[in-house]
N, C-alpha and C positions, 0 to 999 in steps of 0.2 A: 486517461485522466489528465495526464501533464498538458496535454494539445488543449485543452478548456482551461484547464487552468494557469495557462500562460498567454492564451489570449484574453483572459478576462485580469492580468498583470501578477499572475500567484507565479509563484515558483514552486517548484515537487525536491521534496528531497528522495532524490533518485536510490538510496543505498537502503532507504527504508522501507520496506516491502510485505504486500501480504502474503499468507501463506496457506497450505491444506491446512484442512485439519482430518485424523486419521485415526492411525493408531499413535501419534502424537497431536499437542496441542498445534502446536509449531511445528506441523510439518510438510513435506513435499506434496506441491511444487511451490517454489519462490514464486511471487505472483507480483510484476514491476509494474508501476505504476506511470510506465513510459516507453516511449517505443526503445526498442531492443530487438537483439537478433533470434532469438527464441521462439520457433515457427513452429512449437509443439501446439495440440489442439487439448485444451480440455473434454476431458471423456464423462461419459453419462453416470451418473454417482458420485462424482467427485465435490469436495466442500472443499470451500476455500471461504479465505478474507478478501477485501479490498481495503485498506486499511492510509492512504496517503496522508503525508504532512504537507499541506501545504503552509507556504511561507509569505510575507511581505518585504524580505530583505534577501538574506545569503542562504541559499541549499544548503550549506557547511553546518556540519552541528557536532556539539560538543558531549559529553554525559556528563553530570553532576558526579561528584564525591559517592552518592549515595549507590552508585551503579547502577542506578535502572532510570532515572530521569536524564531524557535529553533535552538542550535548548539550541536554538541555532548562534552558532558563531559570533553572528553580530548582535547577540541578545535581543534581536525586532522579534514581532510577533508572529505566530503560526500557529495553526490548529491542525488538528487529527480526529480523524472522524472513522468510522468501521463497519463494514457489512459484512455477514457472512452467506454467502451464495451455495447454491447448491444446483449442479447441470443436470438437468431432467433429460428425457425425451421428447421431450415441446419446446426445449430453448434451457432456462436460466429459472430458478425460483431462487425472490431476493428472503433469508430467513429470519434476517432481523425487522 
């Protein structure tokens, strides 16, 4: 995601990440949204998010008061957007 979305001028906020879903909502595996050292393969049945923020200013983000609202550092704009995937035996079904 970050390789498209920093040649077309976005920034990813890297710490923000999708993830399984399981026997949790929120659960394993962390799913980055950028190259990293993480040379595991998704296995057949497995559901996940892709879930990136992208940004127009700073990667950096802050949480609000409220605990669960983030904004980026420099208060510019960014969005967030989510799919949840699921790895077949034919490749990838997107489920949203």
């Amino acid at each position: 995601v970050s390789d498209v979305a920093e040649r077309e001028g976005f920034g990813v906020v890297k710490t923000l990440v999708g993830h399984g879903i399981g026997e949790f909502f929120h659960g394993v595996p962390q799913v980055f949204h950028c190259r990293n050292s993480d040379n595991r393969k998704m296995q057949e049945g497995t559901t996940f998010t892709l879930e990136p923020v992208l940004t127009e200013g700073s990667r950096d983000w802050i949480t609000w008061d409220d605990g669960w609202t983030v904004a980026t550092s420099d208060h510019g704009r960014a969005a967030q957007f989510e799919h949840t995937l699921l790895i077949t035996a034919n490749g990838c079904e997107v489920m949203t």
